[in-house]
PyMOL Python script that loads the backbone (N, CA, C, O; Angstrom):
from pymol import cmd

cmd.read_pdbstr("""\
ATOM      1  N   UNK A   1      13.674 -27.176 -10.117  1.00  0.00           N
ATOM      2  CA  UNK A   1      14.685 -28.184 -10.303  1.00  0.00           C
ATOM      3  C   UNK A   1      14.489 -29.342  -9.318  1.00  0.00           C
ATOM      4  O   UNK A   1      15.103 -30.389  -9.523  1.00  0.00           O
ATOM      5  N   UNK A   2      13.710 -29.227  -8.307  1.00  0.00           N
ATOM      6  CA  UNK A   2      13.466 -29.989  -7.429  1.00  0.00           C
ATOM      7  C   UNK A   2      12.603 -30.909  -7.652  1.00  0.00           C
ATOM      8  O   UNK A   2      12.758 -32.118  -7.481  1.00  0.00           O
ATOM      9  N   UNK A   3      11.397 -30.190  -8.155  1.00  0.00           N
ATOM     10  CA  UNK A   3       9.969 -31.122  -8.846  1.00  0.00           C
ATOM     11  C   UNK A   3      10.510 -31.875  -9.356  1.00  0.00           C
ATOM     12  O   UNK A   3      10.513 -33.008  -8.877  1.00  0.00           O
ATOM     13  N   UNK A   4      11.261 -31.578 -10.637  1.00  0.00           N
ATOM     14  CA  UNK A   4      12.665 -32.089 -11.973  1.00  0.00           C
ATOM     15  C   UNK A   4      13.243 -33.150 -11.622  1.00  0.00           C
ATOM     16  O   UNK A   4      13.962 -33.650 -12.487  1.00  0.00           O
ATOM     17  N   UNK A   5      13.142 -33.957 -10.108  1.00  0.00           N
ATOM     18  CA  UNK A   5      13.878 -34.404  -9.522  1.00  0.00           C
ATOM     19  C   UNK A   5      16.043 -34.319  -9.720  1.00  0.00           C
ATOM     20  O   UNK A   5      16.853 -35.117  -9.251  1.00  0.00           O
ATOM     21  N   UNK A   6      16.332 -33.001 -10.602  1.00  0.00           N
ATOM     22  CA  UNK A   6      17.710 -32.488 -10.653  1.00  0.00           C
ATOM     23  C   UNK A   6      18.339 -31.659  -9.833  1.00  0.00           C
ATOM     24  O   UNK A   6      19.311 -30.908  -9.918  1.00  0.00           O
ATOM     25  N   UNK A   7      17.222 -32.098  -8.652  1.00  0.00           N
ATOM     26  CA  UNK A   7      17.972 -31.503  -6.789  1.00  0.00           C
ATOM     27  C   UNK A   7      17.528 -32.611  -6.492  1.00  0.00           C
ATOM     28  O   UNK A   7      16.586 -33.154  -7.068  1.00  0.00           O
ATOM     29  N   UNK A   8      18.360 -33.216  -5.257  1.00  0.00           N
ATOM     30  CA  UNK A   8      17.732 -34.543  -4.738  1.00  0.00           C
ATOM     31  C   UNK A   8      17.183 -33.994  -3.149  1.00  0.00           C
ATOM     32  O   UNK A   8      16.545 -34.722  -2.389  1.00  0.00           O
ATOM     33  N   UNK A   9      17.609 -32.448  -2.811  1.00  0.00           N
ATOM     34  CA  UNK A   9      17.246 -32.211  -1.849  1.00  0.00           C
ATOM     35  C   UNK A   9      16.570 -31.065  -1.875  1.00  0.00           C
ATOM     36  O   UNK A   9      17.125 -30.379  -2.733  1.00  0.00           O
ATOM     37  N   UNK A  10      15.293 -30.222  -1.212  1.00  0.00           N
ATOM     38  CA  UNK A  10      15.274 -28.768  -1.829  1.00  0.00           C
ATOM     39  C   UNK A  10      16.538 -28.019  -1.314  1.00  0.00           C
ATOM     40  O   UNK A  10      16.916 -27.247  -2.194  1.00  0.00           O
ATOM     41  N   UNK A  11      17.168 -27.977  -0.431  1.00  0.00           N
ATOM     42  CA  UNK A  11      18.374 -27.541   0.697  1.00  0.00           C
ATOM     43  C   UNK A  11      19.284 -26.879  -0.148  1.00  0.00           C
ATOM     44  O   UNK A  11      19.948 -25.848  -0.041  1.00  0.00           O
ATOM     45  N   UNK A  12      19.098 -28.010  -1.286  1.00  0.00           N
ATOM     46  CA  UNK A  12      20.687 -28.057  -1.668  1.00  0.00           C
ATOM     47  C   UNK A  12      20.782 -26.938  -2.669  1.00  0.00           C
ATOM     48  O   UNK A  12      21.899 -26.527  -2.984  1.00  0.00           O
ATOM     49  N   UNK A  13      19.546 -26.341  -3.265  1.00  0.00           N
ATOM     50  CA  UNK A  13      19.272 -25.162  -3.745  1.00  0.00           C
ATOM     51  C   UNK A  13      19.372 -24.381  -3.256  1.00  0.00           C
ATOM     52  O   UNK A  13      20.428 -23.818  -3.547  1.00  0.00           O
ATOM     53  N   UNK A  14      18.762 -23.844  -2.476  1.00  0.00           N
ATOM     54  CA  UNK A  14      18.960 -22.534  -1.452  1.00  0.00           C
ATOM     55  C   UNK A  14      20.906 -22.882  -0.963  1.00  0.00           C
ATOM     56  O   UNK A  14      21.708 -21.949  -0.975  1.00  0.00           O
ATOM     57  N   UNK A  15      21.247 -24.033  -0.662  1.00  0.00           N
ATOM     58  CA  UNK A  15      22.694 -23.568  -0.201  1.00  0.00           C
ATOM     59  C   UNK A  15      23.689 -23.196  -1.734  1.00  0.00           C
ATOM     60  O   UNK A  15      24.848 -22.789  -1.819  1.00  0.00           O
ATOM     61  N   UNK A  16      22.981 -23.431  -2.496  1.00  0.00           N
ATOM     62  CA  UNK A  16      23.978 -23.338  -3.909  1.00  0.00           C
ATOM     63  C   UNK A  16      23.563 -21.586  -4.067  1.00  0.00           C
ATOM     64  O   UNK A  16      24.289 -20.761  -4.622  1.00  0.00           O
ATOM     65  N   UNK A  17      22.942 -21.453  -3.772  1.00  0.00           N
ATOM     66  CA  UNK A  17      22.295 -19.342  -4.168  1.00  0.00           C
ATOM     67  C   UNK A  17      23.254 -19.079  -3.261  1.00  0.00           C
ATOM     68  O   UNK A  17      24.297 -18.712  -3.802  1.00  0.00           O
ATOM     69  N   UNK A  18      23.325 -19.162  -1.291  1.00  0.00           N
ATOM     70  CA  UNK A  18      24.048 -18.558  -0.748  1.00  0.00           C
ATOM     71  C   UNK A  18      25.217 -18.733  -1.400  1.00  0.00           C
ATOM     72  O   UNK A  18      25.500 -17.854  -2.215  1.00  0.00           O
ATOM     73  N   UNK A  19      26.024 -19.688  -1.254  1.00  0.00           N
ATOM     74  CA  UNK A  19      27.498 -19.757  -1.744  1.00  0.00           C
ATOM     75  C   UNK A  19      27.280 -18.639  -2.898  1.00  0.00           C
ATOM     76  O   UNK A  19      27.775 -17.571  -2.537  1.00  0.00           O
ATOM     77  N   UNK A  20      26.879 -18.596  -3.762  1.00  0.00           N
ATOM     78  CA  UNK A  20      26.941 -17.862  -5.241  1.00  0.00           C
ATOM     79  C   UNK A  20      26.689 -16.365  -4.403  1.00  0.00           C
ATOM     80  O   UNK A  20      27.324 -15.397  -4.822  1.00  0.00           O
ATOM     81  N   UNK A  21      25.998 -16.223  -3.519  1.00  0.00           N
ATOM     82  CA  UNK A  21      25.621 -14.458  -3.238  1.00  0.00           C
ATOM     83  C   UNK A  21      26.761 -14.435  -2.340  1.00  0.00           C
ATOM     84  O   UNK A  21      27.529 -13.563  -2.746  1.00  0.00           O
ATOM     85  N   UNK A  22      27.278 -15.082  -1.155  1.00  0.00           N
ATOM     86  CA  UNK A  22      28.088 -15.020  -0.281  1.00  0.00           C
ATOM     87  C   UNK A  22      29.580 -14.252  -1.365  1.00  0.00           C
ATOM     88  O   UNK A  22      30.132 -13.157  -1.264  1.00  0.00           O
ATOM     89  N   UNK A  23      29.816 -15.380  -2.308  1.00  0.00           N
ATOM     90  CA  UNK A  23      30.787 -15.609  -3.547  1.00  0.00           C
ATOM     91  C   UNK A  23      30.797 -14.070  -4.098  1.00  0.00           C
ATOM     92  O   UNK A  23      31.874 -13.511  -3.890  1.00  0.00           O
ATOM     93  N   UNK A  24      29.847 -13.302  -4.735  1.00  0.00           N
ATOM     94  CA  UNK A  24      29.786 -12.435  -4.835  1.00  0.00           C
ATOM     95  C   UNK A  24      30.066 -10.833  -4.110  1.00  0.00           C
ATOM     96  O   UNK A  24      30.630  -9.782  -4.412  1.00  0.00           O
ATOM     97  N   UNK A  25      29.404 -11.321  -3.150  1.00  0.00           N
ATOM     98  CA  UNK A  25      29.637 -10.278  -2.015  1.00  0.00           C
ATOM     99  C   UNK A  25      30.891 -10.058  -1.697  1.00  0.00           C
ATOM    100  O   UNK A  25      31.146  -8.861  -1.561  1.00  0.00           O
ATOM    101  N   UNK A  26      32.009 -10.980  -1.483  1.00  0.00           N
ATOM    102  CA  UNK A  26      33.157 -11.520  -1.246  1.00  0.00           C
ATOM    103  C   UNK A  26      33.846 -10.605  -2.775  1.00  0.00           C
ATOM    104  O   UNK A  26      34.516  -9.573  -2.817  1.00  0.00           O
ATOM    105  N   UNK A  27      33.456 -11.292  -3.639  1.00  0.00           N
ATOM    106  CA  UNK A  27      34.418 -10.323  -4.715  1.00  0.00           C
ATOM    107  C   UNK A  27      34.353  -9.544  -5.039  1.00  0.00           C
ATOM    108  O   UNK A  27      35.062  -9.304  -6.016  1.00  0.00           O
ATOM    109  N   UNK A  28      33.224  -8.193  -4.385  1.00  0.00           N
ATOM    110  CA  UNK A  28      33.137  -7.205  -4.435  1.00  0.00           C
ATOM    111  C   UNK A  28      33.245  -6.363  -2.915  1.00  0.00           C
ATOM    112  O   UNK A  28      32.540  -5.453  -2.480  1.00  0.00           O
ATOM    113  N   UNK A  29      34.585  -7.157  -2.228  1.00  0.00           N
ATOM    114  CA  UNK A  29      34.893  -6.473  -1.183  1.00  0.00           C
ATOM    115  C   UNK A  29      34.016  -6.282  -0.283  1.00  0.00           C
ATOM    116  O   UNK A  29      34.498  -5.605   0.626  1.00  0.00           O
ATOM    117  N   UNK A  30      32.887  -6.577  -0.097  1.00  0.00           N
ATOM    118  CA  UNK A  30      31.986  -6.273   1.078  1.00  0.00           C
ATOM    119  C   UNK A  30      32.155  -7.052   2.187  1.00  0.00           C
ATOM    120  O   UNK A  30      32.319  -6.590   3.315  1.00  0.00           O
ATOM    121  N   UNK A  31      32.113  -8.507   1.847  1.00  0.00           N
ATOM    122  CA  UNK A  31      32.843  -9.275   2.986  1.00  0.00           C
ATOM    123  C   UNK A  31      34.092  -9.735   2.888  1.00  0.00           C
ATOM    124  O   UNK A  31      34.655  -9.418   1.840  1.00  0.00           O
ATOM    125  N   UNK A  32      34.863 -10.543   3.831  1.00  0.00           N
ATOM    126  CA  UNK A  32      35.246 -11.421   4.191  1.00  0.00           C
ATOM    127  C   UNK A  32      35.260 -12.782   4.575  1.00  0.00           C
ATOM    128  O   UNK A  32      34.739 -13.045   5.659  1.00  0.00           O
ATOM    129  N   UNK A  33      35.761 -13.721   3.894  1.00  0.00           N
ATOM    130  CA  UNK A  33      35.102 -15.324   4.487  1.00  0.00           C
ATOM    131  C   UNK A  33      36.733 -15.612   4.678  1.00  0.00           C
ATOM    132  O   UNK A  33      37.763 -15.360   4.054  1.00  0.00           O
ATOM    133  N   UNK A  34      36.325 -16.345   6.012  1.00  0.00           N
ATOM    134  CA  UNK A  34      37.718 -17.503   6.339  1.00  0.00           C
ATOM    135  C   UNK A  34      37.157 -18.888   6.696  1.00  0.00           C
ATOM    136  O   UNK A  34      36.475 -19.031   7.712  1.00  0.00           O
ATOM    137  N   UNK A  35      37.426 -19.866   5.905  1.00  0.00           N
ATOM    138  CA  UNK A  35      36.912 -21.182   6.302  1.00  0.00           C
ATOM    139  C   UNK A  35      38.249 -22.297   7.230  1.00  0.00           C
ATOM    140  O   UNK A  35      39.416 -22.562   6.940  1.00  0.00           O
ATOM    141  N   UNK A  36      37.353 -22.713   8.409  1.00  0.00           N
ATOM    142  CA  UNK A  36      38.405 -23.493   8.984  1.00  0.00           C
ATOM    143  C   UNK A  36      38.056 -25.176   9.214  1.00  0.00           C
ATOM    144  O   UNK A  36      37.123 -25.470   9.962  1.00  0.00           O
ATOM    145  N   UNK A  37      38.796 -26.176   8.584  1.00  0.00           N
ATOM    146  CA  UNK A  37      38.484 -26.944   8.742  1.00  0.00           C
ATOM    147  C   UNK A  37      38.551 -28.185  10.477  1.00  0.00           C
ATOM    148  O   UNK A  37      39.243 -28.069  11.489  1.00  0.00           O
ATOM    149  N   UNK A  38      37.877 -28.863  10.231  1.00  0.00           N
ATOM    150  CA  UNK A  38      38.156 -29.820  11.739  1.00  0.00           C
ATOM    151  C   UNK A  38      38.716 -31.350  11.172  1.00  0.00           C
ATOM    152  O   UNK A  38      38.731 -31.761  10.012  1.00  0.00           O
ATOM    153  N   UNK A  39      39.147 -31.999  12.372  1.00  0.00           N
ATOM    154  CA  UNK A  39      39.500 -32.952  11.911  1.00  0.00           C
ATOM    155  C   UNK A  39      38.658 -34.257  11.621  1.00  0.00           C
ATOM    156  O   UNK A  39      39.091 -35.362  11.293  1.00  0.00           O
ATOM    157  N   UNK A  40      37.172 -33.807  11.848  1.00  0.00           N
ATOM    158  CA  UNK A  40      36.211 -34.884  10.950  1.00  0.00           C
ATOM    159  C   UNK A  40      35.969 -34.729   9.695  1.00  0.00           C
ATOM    160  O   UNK A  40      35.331 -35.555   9.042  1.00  0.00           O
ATOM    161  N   UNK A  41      36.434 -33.690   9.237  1.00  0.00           N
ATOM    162  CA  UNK A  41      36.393 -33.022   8.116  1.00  0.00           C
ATOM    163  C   UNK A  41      35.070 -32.037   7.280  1.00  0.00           C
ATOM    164  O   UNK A  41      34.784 -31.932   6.087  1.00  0.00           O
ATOM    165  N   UNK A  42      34.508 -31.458   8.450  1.00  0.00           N
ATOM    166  CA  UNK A  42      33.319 -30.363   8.297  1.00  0.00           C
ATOM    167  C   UNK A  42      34.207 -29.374   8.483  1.00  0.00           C
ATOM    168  O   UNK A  42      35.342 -29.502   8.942  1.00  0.00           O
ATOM    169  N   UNK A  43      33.545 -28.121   8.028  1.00  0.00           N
ATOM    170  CA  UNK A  43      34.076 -26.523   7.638  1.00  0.00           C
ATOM    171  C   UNK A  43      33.083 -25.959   7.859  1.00  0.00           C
ATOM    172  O   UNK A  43      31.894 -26.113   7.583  1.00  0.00           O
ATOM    173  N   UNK A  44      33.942 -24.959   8.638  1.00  0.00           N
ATOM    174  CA  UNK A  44      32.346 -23.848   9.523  1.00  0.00           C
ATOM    175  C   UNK A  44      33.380 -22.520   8.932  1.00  0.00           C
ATOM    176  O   UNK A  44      34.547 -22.401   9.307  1.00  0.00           O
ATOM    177  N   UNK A  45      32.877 -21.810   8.193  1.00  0.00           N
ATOM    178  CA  UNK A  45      32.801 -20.469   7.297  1.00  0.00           C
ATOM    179  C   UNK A  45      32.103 -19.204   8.213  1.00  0.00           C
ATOM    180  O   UNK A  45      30.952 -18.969   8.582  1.00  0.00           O
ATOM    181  N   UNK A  46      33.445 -18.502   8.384  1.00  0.00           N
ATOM    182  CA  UNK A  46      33.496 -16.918   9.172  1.00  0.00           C
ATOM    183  C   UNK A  46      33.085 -15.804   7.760  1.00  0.00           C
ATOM    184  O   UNK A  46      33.567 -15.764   6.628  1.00  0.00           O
ATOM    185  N   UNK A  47      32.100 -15.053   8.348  1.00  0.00           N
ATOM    186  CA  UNK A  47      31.809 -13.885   7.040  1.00  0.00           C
ATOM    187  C   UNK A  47      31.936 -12.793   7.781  1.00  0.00           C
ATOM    188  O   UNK A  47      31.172 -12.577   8.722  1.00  0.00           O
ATOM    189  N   UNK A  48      32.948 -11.947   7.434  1.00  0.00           N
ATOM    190  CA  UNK A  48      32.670 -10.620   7.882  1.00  0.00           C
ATOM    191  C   UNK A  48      32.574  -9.371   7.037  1.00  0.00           C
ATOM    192  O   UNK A  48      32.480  -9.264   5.814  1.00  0.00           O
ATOM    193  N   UNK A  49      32.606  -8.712   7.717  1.00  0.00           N
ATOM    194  CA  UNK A  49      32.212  -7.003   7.545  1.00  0.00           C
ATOM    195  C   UNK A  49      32.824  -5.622   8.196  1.00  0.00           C
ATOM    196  O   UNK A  49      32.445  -5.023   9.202  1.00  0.00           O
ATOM    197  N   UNK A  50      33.456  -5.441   7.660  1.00  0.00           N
ATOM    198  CA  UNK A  50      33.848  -3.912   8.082  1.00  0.00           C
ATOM    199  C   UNK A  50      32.946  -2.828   7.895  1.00  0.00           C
ATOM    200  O   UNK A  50      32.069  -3.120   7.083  1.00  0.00           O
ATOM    201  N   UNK A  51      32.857  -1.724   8.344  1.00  0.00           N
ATOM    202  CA  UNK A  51      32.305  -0.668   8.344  1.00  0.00           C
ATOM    203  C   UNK A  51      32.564   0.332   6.695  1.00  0.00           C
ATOM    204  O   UNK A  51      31.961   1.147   5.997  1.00  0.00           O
ATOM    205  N   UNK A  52      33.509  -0.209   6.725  1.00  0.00           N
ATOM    206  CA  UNK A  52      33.971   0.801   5.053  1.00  0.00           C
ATOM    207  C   UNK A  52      33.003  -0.045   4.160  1.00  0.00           C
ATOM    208  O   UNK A  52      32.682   0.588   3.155  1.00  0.00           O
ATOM    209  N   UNK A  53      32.537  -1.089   4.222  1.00  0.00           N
ATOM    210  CA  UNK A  53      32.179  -1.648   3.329  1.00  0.00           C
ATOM    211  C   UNK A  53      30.442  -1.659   3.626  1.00  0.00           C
ATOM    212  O   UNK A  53      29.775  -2.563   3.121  1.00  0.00           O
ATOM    213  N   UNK A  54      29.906  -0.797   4.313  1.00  0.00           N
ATOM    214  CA  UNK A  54      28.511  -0.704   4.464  1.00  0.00           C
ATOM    215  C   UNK A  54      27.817  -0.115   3.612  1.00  0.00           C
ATOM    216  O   UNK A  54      26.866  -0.564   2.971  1.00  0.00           O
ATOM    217  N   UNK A  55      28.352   1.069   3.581  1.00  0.00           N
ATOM    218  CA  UNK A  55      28.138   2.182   2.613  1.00  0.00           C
ATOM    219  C   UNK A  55      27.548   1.399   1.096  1.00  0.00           C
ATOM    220  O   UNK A  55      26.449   1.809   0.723  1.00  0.00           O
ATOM    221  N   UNK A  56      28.300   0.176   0.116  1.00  0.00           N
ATOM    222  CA  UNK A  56      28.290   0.058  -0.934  1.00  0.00           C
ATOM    223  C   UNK A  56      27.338  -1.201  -0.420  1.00  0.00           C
ATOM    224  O   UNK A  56      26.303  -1.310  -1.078  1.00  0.00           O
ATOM    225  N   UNK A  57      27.484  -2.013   0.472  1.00  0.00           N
ATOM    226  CA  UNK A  57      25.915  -3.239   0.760  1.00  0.00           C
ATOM    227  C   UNK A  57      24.953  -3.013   0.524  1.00  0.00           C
ATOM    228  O   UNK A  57      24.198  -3.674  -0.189  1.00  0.00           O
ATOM    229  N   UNK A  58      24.615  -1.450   1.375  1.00  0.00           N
ATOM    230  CA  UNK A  58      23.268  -1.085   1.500  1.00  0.00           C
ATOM    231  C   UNK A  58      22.963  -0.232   0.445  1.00  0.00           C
ATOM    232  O   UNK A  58      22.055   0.597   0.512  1.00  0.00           O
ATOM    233  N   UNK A  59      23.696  -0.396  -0.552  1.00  0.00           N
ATOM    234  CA  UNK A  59      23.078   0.608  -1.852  1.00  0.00           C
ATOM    235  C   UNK A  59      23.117  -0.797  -3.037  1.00  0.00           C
ATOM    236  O   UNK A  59      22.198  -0.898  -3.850  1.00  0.00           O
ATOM    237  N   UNK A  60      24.037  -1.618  -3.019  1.00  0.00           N
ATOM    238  CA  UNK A  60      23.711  -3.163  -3.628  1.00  0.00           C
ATOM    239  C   UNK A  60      22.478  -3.553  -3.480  1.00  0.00           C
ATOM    240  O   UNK A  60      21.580  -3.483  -4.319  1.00  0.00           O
ATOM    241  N   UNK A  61      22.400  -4.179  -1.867  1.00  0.00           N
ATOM    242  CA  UNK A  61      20.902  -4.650  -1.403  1.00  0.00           C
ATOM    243  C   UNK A  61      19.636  -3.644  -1.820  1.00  0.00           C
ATOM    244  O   UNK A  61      18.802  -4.014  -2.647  1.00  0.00           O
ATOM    245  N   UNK A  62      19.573  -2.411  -1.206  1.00  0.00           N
ATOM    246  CA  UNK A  62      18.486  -1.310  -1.997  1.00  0.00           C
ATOM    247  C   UNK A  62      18.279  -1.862  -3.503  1.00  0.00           C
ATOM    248  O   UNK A  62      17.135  -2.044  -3.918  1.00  0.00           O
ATOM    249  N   UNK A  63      19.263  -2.092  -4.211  1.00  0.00           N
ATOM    250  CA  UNK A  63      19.567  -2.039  -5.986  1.00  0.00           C
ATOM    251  C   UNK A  63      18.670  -3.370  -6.521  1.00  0.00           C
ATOM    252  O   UNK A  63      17.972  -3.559  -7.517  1.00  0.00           O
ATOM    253  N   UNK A  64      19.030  -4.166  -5.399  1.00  0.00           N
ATOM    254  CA  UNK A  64      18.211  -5.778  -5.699  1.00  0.00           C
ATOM    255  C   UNK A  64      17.039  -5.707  -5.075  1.00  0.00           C
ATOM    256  O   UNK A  64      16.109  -6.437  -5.419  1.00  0.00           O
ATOM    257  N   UNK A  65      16.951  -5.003  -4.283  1.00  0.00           N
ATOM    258  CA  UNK A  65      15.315  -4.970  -3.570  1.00  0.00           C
ATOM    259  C   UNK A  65      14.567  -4.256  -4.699  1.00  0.00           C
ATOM    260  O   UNK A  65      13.375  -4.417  -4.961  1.00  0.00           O
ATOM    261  N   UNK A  66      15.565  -3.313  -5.435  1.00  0.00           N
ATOM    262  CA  UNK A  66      14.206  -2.386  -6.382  1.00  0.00           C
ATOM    263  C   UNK A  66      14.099  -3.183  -7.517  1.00  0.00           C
ATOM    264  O   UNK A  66      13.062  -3.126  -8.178  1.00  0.00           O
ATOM    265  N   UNK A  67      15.271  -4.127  -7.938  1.00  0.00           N
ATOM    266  CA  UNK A  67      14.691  -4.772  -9.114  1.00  0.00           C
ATOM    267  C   UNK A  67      13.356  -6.082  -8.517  1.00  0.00           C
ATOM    268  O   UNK A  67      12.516  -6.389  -9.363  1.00  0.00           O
ATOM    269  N   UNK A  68      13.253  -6.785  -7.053  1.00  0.00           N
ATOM    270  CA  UNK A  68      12.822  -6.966  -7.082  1.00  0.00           C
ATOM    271  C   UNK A  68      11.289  -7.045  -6.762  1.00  0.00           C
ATOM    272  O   UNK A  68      10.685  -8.117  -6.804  1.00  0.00           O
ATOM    273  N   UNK A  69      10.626  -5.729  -6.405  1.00  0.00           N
ATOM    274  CA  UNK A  69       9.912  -5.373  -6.515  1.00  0.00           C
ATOM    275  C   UNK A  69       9.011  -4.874  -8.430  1.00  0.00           C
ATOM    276  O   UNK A  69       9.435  -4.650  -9.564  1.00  0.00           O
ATOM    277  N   UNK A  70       7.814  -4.920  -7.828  1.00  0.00           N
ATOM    278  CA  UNK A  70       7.248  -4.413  -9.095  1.00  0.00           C
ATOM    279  C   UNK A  70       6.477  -3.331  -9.292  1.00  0.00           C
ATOM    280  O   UNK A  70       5.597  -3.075  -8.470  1.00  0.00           O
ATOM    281  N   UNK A  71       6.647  -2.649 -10.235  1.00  0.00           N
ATOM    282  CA  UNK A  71       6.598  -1.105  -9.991  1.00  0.00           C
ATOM    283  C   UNK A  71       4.930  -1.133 -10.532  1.00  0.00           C
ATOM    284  O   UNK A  71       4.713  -1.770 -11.563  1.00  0.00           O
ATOM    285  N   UNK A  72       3.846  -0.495  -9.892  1.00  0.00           N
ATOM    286  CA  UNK A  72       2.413  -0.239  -9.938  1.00  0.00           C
ATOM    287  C   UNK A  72       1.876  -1.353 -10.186  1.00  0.00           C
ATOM    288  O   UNK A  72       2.444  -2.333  -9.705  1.00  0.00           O
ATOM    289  N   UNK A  73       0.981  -1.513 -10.772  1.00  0.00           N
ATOM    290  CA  UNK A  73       0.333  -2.934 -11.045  1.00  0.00           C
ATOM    291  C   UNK A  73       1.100  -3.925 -11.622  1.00  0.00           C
ATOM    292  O   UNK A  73       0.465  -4.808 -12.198  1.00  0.00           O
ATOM    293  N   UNK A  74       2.292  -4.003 -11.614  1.00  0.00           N
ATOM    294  CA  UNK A  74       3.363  -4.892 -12.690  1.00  0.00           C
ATOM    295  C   UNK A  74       2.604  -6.604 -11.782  1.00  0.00           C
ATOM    296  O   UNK A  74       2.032  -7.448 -12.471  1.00  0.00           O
ATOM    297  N   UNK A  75       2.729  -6.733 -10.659  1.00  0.00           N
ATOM    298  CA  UNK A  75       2.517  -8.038 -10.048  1.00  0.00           C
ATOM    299  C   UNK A  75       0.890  -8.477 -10.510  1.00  0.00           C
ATOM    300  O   UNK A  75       0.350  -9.581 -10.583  1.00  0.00           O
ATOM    301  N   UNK A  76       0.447  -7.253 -10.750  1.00  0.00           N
ATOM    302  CA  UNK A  76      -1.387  -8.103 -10.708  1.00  0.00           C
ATOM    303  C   UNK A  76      -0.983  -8.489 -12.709  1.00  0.00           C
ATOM    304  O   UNK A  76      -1.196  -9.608 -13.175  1.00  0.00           O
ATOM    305  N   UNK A  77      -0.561  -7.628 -13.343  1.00  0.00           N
ATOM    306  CA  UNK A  77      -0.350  -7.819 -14.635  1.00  0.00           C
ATOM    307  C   UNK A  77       0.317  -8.870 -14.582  1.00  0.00           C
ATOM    308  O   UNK A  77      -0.417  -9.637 -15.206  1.00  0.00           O
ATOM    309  N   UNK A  78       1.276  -9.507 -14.249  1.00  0.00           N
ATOM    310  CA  UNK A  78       2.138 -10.459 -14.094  1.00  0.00           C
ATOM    311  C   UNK A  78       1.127 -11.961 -13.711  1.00  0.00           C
ATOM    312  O   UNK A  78       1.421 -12.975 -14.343  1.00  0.00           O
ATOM    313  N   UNK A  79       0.102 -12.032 -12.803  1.00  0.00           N
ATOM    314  CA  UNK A  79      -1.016 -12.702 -12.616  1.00  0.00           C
ATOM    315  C   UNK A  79      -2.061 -13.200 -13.385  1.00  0.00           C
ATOM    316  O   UNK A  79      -2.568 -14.315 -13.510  1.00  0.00           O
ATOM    317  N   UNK A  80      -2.342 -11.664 -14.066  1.00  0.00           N
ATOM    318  CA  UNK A  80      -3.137 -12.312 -15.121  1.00  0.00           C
ATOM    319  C   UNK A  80      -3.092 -13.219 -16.337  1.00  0.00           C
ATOM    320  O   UNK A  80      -3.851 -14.056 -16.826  1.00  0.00           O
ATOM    321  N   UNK A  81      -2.000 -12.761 -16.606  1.00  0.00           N
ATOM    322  CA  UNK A  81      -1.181 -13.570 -17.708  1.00  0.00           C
ATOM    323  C   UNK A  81      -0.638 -14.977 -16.963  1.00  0.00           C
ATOM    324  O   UNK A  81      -0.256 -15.783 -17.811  1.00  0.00           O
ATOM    325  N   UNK A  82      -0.551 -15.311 -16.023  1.00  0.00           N
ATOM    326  CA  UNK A  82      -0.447 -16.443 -15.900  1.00  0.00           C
ATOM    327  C   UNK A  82      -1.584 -17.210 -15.832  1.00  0.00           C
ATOM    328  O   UNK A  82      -1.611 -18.393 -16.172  1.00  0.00           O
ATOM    329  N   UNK A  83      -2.681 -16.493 -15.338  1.00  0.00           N
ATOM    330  CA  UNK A  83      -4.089 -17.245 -14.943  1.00  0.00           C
ATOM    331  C   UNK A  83      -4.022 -17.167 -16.581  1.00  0.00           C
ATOM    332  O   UNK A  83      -3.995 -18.292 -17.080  1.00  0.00           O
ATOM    333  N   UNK A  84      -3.987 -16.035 -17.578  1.00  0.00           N
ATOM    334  CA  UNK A  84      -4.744 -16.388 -18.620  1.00  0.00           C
ATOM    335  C   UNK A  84      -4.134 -17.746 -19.450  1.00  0.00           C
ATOM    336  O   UNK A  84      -4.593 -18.282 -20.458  1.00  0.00           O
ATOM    337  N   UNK A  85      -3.004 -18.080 -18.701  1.00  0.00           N
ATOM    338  CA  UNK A  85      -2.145 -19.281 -19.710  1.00  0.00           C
ATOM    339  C   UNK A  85      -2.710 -20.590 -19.486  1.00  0.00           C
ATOM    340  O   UNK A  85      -2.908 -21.608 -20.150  1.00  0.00           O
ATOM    341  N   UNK A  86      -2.953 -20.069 -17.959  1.00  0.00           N
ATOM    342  CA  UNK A  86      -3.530 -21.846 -17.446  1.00  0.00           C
ATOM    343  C   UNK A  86      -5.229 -22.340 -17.924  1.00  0.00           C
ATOM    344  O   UNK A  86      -5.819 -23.420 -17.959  1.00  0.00           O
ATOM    345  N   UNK A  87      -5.641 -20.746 -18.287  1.00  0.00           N
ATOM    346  CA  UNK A  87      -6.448 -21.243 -18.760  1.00  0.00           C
ATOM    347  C   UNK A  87      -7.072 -21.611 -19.714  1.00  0.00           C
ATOM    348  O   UNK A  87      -8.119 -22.254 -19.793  1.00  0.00           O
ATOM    349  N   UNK A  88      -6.318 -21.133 -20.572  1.00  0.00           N
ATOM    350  CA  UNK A  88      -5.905 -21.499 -22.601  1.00  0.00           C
ATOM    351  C   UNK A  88      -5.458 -22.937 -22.208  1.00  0.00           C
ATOM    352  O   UNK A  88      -5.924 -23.841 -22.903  1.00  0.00           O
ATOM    353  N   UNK A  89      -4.847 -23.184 -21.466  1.00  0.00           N
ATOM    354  CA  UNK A  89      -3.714 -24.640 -21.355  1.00  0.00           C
ATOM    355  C   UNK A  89      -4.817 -26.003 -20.893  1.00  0.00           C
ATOM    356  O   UNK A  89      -4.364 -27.137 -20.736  1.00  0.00           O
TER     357      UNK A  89
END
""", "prot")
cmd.dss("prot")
cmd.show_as("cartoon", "prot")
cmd.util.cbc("prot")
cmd.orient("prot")
């Protein structure tokens, strides 16, 4: 989206994922956010964590680490087929 020039910053991507994972995390009870504003009008955002809520992170995070991994040769298969596109292309 960046190449696309439909980010004008790369930043602004990566801060749009956190908010959305932060966002998530948050509505599935794992954290806590309190945002406090100043009077220039910037907002610095508290995330926390309790201990009750470890238990279900670290089996979330595990859950996304295994989807994102690739199971036996899936990544070299995944390679070839791209080399073979670019090189039909």
């Amino acid at each position: 989206m960046y190449t696309d020039k439909i980010l004008p910053h790369l930043h602004s991507c990566l801060d749009e994922i956190l908010q959305t994972a932060i966002l998530r995390y948050e509505q599935m009870d794992y954290v806590q956010v309190q945002s406090y504003g100043n009077k220039q009008g910037s907002k610095t955002n508290f995330i926390m964590s309790g201990d009750e809520a470890k238990q279900g992170l670290v089996k979330t995070l595990d859950f996304l680490q295994s989807v994102r991994t690739f199971p036996g040769d899936g990544q070299q298969t995944i390679d070839e087929e791209v080399n073979n596109a670019i090189v039909r292309a």
